[in-house]
CHARMM-style PDB file with segment names, atoms N, HN, CA, C and O in Angstrom:
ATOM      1  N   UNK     1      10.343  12.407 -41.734  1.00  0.00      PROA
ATOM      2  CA  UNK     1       9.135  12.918 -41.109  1.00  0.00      PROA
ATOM      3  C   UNK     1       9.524  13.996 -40.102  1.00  0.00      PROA
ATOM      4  O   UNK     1      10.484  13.762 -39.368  1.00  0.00      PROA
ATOM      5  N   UNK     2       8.790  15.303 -39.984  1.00  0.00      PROA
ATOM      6  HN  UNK     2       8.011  15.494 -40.580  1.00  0.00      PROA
ATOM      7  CA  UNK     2       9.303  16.681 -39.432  1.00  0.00      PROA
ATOM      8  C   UNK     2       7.611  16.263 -38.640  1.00  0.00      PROA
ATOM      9  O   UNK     2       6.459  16.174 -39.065  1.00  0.00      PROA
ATOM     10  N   UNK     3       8.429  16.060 -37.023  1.00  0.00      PROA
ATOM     11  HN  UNK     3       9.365  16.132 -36.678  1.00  0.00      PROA
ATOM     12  CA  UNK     3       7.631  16.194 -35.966  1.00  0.00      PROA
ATOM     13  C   UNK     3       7.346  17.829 -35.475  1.00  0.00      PROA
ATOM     14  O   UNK     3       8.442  18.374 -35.346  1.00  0.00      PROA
ATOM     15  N   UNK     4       6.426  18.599 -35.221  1.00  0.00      PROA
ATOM     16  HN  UNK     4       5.535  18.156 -35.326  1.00  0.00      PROA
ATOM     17  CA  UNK     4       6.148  19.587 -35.283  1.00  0.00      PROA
ATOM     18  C   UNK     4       6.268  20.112 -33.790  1.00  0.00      PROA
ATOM     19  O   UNK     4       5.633  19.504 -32.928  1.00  0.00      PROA
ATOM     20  N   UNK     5       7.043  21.201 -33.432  1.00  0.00      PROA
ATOM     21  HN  UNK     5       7.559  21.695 -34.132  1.00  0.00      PROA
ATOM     22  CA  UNK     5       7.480  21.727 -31.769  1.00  0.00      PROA
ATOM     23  C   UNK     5       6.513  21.475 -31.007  1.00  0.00      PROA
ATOM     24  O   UNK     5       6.875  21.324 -29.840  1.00  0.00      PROA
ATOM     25  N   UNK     6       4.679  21.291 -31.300  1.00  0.00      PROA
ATOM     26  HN  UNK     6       4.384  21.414 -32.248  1.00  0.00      PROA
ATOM     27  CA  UNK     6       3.923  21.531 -30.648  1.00  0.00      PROA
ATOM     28  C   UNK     6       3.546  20.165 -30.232  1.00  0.00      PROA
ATOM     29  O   UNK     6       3.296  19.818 -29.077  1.00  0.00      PROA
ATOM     30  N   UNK     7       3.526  19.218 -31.587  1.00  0.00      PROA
ATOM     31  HN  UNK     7       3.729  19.500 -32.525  1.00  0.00      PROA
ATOM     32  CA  UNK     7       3.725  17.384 -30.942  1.00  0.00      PROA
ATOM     33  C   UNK     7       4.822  17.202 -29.767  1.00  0.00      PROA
ATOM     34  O   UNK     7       4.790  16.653 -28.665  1.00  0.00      PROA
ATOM     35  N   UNK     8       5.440  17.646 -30.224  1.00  0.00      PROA
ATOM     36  HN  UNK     8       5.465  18.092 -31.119  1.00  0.00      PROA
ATOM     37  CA  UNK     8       6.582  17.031 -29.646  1.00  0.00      PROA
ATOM     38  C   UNK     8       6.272  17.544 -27.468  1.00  0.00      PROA
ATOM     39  O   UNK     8       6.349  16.920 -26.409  1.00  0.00      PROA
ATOM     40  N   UNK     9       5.915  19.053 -27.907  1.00  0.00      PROA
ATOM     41  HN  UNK     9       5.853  19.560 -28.767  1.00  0.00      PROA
ATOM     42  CA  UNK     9       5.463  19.588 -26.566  1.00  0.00      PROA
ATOM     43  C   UNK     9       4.536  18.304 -25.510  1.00  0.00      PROA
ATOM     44  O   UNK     9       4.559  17.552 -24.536  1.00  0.00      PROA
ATOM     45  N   UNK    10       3.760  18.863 -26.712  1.00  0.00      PROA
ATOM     46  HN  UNK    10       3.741  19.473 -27.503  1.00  0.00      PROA
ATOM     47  CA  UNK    10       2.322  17.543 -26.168  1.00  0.00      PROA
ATOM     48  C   UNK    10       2.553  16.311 -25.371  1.00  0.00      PROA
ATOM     49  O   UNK    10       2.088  15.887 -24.313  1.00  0.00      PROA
ATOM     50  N   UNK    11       3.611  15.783 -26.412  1.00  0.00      PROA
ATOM     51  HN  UNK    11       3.989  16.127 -27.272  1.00  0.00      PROA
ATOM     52  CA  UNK    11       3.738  14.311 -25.731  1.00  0.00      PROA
ATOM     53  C   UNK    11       4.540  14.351 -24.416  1.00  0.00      PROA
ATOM     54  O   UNK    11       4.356  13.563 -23.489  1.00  0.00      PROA
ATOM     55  N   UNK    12       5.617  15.530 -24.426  1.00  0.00      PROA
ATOM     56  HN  UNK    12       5.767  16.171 -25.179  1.00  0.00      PROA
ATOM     57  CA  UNK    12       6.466  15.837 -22.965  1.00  0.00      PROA
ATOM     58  C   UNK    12       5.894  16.344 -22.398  1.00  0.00      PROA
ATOM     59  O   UNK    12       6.554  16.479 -21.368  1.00  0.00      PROA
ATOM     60  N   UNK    13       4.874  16.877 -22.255  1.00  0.00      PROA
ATOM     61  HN  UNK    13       4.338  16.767 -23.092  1.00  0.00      PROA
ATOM     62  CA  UNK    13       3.846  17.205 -21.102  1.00  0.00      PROA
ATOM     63  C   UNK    13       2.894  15.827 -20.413  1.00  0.00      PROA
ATOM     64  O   UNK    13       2.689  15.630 -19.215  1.00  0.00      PROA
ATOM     65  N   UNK    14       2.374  14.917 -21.671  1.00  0.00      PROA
ATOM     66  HN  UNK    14       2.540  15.077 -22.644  1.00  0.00      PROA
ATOM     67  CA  UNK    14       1.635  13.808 -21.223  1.00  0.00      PROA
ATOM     68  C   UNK    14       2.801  12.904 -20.434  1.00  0.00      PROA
ATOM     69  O   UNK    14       2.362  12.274 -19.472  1.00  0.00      PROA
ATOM     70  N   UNK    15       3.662  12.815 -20.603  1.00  0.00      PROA
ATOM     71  HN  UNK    15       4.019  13.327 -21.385  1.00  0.00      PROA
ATOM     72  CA  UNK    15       4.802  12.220 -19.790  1.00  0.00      PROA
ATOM     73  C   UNK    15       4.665  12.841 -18.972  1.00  0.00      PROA
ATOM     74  O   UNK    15       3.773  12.392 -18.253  1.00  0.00      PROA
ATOM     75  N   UNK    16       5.189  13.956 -18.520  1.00  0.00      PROA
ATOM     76  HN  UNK    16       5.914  14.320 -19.104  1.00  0.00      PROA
ATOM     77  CA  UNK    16       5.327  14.449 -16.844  1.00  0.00      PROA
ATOM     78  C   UNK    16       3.997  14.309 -16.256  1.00  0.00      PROA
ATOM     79  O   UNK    16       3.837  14.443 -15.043  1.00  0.00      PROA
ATOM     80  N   UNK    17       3.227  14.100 -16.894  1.00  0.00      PROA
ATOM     81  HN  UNK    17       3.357  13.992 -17.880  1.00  0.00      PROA
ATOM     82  CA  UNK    17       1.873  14.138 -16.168  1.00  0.00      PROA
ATOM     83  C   UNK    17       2.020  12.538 -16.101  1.00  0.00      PROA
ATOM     84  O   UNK    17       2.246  12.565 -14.891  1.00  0.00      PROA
ATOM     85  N   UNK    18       2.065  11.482 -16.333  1.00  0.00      PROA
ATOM     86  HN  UNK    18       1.882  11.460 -17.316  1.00  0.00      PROA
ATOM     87  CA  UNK    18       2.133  10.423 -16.286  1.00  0.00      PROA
ATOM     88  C   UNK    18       2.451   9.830 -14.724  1.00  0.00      PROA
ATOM     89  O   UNK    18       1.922   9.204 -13.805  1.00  0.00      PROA
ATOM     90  N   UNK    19       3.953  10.628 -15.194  1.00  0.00      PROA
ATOM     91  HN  UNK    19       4.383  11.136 -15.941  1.00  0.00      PROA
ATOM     92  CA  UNK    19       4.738  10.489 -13.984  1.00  0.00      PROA
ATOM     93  C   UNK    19       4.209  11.175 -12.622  1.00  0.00      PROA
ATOM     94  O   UNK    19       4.184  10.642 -11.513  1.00  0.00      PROA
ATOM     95  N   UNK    20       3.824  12.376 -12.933  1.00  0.00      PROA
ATOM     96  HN  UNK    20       3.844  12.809 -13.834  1.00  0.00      PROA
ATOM     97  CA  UNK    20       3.548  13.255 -11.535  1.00  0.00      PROA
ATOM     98  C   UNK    20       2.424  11.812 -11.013  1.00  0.00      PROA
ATOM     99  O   UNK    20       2.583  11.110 -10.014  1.00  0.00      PROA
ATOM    100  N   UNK    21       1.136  11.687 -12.222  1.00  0.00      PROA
ATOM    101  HN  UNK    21       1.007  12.258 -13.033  1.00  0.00      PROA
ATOM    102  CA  UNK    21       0.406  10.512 -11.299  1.00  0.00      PROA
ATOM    103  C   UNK    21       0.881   9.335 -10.787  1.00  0.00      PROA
ATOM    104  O   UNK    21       0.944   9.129  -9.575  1.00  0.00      PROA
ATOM    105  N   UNK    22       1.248   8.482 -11.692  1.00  0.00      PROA
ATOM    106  HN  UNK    22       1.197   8.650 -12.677  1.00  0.00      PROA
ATOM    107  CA  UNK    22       1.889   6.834 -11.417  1.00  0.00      PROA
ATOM    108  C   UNK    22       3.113   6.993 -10.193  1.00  0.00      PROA
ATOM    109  O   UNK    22       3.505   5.903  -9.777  1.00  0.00      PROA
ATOM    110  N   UNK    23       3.893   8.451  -9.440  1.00  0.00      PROA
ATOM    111  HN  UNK    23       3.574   9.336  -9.778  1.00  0.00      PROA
ATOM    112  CA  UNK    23       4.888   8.311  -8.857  1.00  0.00      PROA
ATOM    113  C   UNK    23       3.649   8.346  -7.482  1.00  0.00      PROA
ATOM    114  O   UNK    23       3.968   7.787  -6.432  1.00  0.00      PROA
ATOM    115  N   UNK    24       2.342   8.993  -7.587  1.00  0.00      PROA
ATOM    116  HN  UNK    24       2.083   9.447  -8.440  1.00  0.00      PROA
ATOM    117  CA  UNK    24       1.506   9.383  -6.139  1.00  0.00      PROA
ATOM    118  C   UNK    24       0.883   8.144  -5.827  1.00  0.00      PROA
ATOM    119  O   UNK    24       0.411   7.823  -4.736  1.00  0.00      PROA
ATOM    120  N   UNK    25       0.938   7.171  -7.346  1.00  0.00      PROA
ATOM    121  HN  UNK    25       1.322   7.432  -8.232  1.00  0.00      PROA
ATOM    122  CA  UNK    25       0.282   5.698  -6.250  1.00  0.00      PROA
ATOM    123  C   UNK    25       1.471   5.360  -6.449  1.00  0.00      PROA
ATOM    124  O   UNK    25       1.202   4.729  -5.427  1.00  0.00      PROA
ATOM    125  N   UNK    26       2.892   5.043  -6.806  1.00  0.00      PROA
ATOM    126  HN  UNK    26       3.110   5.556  -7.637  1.00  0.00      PROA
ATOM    127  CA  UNK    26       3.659   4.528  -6.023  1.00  0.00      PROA
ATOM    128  C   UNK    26       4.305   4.922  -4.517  1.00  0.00      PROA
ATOM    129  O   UNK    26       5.112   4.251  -3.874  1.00  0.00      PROA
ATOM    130  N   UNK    27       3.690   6.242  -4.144  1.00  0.00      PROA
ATOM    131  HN  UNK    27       3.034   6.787  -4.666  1.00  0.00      PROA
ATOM    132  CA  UNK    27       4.203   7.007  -2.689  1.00  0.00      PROA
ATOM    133  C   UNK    27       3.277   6.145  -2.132  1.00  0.00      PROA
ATOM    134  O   UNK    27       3.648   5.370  -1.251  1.00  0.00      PROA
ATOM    135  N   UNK    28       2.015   6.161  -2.547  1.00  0.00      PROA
ATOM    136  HN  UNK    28       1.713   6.791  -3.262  1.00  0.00      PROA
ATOM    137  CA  UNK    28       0.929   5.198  -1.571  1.00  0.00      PROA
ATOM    138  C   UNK    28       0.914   4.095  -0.917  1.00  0.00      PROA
ATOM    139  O   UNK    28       0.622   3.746   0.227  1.00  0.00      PROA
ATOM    140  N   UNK    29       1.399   3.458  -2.157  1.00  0.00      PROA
ATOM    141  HN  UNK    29       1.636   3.741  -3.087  1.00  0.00      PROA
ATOM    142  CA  UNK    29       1.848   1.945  -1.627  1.00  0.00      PROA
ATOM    143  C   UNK    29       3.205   1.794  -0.911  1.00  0.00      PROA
ATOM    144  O   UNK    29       3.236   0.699  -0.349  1.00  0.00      PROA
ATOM    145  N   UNK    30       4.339   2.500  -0.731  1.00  0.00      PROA
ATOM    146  HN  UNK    30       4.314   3.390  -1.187  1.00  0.00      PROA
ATOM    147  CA  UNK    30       4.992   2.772  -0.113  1.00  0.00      PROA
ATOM    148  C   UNK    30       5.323   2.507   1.331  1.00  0.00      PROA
ATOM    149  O   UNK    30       6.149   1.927   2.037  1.00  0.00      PROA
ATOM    150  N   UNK    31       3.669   3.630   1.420  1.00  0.00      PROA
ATOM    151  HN  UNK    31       2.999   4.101   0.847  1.00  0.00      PROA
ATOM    152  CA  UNK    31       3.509   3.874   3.449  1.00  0.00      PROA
ATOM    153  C   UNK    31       2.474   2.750   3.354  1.00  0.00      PROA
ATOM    154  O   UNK    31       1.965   2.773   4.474  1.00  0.00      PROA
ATOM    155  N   UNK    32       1.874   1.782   2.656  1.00  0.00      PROA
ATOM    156  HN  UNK    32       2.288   1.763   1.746  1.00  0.00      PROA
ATOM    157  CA  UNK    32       1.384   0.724   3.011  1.00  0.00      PROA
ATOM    158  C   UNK    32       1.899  -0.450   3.647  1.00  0.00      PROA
ATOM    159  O   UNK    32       1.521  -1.002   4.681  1.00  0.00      PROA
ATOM    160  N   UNK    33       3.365  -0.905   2.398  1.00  0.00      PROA
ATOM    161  HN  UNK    33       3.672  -0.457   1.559  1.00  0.00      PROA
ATOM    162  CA  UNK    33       4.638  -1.688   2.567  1.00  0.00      PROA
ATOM    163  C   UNK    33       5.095  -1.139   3.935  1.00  0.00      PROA
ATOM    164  O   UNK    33       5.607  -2.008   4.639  1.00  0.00      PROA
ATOM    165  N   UNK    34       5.019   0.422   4.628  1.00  0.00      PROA
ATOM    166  HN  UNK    34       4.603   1.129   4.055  1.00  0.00      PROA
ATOM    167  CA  UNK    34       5.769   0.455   5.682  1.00  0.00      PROA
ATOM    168  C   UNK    34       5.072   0.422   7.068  1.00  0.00      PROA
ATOM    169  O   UNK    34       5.551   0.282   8.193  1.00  0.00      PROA
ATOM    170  N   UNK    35       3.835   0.587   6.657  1.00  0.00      PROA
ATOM    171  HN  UNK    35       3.446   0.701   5.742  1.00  0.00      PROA
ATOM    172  CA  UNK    35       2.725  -0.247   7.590  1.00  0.00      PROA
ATOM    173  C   UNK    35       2.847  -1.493   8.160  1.00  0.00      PROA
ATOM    174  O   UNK    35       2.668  -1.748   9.351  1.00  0.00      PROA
ATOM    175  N   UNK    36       3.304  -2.639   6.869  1.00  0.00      PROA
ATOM    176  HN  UNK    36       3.449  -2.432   5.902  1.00  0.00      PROA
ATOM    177  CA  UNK    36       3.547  -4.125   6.980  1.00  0.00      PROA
ATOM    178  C   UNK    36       4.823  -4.164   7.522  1.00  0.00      PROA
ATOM    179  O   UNK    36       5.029  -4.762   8.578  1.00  0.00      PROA
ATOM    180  N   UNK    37       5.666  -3.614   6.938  1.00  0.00      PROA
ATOM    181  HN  UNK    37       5.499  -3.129   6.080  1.00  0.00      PROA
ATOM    182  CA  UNK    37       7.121  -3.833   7.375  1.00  0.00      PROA
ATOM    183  C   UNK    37       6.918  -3.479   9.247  1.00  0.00      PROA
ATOM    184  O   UNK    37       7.256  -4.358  10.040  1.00  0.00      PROA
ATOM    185  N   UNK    38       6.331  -2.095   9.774  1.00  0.00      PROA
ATOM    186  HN  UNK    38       6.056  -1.381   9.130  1.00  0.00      PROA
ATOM    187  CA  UNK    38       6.257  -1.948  10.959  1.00  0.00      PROA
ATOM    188  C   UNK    38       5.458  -3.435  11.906  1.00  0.00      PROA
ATOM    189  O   UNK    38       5.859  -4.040  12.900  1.00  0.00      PROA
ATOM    190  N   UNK    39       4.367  -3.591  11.163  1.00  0.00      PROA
ATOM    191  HN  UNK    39       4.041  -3.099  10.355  1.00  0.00      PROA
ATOM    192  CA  UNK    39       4.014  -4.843  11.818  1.00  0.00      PROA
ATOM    193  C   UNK    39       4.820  -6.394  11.827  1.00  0.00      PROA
ATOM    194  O   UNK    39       4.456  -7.360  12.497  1.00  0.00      PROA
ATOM    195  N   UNK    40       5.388  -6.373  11.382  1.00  0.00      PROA
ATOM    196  HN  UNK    40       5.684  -5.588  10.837  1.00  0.00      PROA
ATOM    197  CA  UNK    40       6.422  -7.161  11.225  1.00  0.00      PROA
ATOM    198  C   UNK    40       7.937  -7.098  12.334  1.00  0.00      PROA
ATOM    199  O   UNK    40       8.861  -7.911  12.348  1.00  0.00      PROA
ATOM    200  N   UNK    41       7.768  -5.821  13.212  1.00  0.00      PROA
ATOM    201  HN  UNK    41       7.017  -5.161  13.202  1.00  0.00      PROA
ATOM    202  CA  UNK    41       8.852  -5.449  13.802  1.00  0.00      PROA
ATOM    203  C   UNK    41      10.203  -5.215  12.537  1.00  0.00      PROA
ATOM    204  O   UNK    41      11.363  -5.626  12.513  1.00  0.00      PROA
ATOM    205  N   UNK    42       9.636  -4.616  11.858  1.00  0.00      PROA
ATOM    206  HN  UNK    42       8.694  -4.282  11.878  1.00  0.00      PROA
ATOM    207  CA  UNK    42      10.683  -4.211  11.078  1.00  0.00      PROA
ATOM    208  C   UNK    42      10.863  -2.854  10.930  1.00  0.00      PROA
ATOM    209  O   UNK    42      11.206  -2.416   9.831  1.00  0.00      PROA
ATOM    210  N   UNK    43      10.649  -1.977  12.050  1.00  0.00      PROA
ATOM    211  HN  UNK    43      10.371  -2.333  12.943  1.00  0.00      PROA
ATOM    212  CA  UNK    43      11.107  -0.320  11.988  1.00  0.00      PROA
ATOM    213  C   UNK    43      11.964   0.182  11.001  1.00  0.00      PROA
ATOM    214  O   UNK    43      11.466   0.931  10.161  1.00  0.00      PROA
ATOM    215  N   UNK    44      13.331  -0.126  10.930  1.00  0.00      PROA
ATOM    216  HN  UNK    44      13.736  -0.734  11.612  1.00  0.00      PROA
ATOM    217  CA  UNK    44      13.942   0.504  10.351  1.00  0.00      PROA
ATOM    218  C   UNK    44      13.847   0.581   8.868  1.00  0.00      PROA
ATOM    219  O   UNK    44      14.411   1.501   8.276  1.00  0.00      PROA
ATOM    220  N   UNK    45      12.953  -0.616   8.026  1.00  0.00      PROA
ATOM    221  HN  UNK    45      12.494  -1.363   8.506  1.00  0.00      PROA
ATOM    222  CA  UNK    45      12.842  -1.033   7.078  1.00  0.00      PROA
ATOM    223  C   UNK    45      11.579   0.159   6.558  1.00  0.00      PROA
ATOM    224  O   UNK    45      11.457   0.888   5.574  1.00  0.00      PROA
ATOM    225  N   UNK    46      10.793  -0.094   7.748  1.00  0.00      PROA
ATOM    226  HN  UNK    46      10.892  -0.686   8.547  1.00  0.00      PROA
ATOM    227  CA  UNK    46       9.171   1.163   7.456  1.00  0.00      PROA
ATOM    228  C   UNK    46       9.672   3.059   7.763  1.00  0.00      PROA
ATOM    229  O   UNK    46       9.207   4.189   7.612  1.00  0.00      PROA
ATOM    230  N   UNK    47      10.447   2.622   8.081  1.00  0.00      PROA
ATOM    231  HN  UNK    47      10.825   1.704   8.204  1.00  0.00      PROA
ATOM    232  CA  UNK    47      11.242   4.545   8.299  1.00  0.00      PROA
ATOM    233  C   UNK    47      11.263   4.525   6.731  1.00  0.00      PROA
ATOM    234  O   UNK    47      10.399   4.937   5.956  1.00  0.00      PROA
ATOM    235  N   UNK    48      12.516   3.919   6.456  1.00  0.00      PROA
ATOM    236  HN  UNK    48      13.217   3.585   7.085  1.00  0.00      PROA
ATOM    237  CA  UNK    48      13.163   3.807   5.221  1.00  0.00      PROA
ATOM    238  C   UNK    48      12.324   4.111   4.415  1.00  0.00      PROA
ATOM    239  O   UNK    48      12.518   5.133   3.757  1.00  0.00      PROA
ATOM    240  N   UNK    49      11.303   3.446   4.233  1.00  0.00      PROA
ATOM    241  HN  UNK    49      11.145   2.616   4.767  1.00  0.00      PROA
ATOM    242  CA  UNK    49      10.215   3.285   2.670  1.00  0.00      PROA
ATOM    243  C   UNK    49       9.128   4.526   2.955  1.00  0.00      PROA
ATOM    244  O   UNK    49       8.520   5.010   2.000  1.00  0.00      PROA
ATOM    245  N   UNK    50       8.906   5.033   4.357  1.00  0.00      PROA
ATOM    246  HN  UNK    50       9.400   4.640   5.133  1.00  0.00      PROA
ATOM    247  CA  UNK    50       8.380   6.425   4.713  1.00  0.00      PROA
ATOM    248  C   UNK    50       9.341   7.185   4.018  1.00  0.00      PROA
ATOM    249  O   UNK    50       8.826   8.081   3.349  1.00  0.00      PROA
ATOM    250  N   UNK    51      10.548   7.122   3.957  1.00  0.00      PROA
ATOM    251  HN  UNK    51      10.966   6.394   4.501  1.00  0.00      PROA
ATOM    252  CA  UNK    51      11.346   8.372   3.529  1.00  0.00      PROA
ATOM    253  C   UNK    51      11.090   8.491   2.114  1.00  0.00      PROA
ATOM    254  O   UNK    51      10.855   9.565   1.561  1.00  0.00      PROA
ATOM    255  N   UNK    52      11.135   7.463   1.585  1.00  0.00      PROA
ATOM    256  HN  UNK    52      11.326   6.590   2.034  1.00  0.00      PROA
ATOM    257  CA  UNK    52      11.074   6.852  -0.075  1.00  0.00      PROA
ATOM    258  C   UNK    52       9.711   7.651  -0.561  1.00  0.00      PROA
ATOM    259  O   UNK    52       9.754   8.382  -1.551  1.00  0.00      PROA
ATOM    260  N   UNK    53       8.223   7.420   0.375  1.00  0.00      PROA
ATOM    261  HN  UNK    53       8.189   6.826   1.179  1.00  0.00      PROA
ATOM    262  CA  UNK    53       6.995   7.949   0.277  1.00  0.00      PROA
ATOM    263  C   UNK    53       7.071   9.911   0.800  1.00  0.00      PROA
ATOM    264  O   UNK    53       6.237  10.718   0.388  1.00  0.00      PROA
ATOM    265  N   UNK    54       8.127  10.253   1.645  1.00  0.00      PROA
ATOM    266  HN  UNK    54       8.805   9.598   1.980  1.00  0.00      PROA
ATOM    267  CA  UNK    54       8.047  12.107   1.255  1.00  0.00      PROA
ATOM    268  C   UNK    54       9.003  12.108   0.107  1.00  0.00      PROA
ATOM    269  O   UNK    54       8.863  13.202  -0.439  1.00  0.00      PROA
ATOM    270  N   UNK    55       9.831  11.466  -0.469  1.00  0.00      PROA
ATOM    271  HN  UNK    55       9.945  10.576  -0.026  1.00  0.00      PROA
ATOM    272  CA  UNK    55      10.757  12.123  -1.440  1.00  0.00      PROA
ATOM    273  C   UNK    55      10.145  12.291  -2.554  1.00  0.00      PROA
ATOM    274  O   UNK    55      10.157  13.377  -3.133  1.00  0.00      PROA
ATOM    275  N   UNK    56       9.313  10.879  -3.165  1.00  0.00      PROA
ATOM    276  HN  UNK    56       9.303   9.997  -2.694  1.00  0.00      PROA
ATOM    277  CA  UNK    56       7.744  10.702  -3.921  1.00  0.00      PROA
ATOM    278  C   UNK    56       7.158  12.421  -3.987  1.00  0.00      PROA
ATOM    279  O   UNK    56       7.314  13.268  -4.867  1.00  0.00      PROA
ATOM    280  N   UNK    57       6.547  12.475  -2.860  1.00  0.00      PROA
ATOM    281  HN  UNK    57       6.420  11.787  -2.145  1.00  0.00      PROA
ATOM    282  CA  UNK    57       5.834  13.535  -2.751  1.00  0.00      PROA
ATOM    283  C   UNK    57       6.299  15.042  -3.161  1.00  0.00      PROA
ATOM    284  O   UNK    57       5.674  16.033  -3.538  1.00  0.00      PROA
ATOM    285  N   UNK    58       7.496  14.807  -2.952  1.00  0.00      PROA
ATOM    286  HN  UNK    58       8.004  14.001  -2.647  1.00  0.00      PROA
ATOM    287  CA  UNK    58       8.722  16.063  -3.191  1.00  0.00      PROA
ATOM    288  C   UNK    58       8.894  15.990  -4.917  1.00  0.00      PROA
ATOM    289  O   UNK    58       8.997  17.020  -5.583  1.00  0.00      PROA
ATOM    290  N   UNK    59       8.905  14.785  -5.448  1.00  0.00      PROA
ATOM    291  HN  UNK    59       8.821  13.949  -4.907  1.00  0.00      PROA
ATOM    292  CA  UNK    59       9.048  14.838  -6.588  1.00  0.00      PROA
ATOM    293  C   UNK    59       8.340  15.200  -7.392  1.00  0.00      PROA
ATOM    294  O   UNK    59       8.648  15.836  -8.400  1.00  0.00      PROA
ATOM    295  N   UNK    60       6.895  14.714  -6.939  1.00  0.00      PROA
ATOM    296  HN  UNK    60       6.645  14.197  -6.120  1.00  0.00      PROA
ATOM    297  CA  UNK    60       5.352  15.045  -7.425  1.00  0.00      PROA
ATOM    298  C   UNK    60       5.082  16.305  -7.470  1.00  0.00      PROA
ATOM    299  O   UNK    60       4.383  16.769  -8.370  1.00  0.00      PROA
ATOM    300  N   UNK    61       5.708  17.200  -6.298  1.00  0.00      PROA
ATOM    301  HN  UNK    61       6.276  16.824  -5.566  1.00  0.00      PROA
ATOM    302  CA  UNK    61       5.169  18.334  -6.538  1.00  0.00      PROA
ATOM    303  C   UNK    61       6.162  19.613  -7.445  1.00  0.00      PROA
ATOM    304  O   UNK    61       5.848  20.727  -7.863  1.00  0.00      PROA
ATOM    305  N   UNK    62       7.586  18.753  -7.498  1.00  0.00      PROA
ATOM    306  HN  UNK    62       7.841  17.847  -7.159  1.00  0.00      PROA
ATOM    307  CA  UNK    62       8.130  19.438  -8.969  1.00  0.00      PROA
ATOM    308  C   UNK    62       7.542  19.112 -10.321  1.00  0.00      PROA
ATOM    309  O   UNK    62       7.445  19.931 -11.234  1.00  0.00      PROA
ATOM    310  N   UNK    63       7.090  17.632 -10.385  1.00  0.00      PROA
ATOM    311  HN  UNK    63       7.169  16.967  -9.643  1.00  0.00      PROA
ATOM    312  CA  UNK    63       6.579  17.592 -11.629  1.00  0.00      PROA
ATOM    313  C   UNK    63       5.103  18.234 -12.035  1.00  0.00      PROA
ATOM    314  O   UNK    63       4.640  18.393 -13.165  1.00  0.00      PROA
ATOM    315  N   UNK    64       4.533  18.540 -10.790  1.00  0.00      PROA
ATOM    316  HN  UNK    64       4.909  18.411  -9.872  1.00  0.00      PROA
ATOM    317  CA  UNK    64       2.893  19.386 -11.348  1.00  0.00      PROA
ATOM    318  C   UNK    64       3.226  20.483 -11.623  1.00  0.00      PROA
ATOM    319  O   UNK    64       2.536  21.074 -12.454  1.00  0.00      PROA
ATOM    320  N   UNK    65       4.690  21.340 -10.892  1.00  0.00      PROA
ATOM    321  HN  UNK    65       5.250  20.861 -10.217  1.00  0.00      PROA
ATOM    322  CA  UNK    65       5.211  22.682 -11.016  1.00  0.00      PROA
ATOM    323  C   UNK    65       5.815  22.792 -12.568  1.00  0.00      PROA
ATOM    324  O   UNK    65       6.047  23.805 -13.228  1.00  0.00      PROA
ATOM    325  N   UNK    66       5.935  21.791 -12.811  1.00  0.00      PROA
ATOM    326  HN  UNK    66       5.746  20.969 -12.274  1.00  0.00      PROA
ATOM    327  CA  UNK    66       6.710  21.531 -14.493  1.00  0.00      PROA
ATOM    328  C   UNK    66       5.530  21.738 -15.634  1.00  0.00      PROA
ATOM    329  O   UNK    66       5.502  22.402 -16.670  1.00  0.00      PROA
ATOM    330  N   UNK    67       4.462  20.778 -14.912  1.00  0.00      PROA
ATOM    331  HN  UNK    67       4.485  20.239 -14.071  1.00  0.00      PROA
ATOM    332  CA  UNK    67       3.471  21.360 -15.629  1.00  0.00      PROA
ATOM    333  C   UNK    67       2.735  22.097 -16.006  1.00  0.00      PROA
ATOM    334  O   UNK    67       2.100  22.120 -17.061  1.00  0.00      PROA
ATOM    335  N   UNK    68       2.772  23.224 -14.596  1.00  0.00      PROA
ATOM    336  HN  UNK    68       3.287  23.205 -13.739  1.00  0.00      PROA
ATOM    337  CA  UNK    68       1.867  24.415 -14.343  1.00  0.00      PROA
ATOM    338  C   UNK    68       2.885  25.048 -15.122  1.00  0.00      PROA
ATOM    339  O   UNK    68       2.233  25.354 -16.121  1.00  0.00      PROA
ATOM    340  N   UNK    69       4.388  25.562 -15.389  1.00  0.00      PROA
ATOM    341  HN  UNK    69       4.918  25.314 -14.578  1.00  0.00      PROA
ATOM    342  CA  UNK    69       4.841  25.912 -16.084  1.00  0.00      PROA
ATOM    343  C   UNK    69       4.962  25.929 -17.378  1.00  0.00      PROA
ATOM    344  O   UNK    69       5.362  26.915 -17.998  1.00  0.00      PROA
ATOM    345  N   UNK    70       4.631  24.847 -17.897  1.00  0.00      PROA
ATOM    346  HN  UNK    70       4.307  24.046 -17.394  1.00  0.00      PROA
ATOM    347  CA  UNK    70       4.275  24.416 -19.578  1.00  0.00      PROA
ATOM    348  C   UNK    70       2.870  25.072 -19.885  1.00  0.00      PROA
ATOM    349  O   UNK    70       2.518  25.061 -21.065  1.00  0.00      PROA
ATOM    350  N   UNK    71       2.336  25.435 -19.289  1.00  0.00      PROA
ATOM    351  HN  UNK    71       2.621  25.444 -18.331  1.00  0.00      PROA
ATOM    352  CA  UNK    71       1.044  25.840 -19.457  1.00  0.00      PROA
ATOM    353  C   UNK    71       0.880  27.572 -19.665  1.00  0.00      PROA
ATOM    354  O   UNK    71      -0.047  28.255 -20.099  1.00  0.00      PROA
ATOM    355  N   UNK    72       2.200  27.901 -19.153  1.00  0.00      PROA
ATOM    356  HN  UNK    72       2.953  27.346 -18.800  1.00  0.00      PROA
ATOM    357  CA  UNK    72       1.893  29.491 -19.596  1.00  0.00      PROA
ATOM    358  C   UNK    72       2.448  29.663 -21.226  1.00  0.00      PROA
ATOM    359  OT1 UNK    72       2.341  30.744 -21.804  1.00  0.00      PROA
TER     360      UNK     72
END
């Protein structure tokens, strides 16, 4: 079976798009966990998972750039 360049496109685009979304609610819940962790007196634990929630965000916005690129 000869998958055709343009399937194949398709489906690696619905992936990065997958990801760009499912990684922005995992940034979310993130700074939630580091909400709890802070109430907990656990600072260093809620820094940590803040850092985890901009790197998220950093990632997210290469993968929409991946996409805006597939699109020309």
């Amino acid at each position: 079976m000869v998958v055709k360049l343009e399937d194949r496109k398709l489906r690696l685009f619905k992936l990065v798009e997958h990801w760009a979304e499912h990684g922005q609610e995992h940034g979310e819940r993130y700074l939630e966990a580091a909400a709890e962790a802070e109430e907990m007196g656990l600072g260093e634990v809620a820094e940590e998972l803040r850092a985890a929630h901009r790197l998220t965000e950093e990632a997210s916005k290469h993968l929409e750039k991946a996409l805006s690129l597939g699109e020309g």
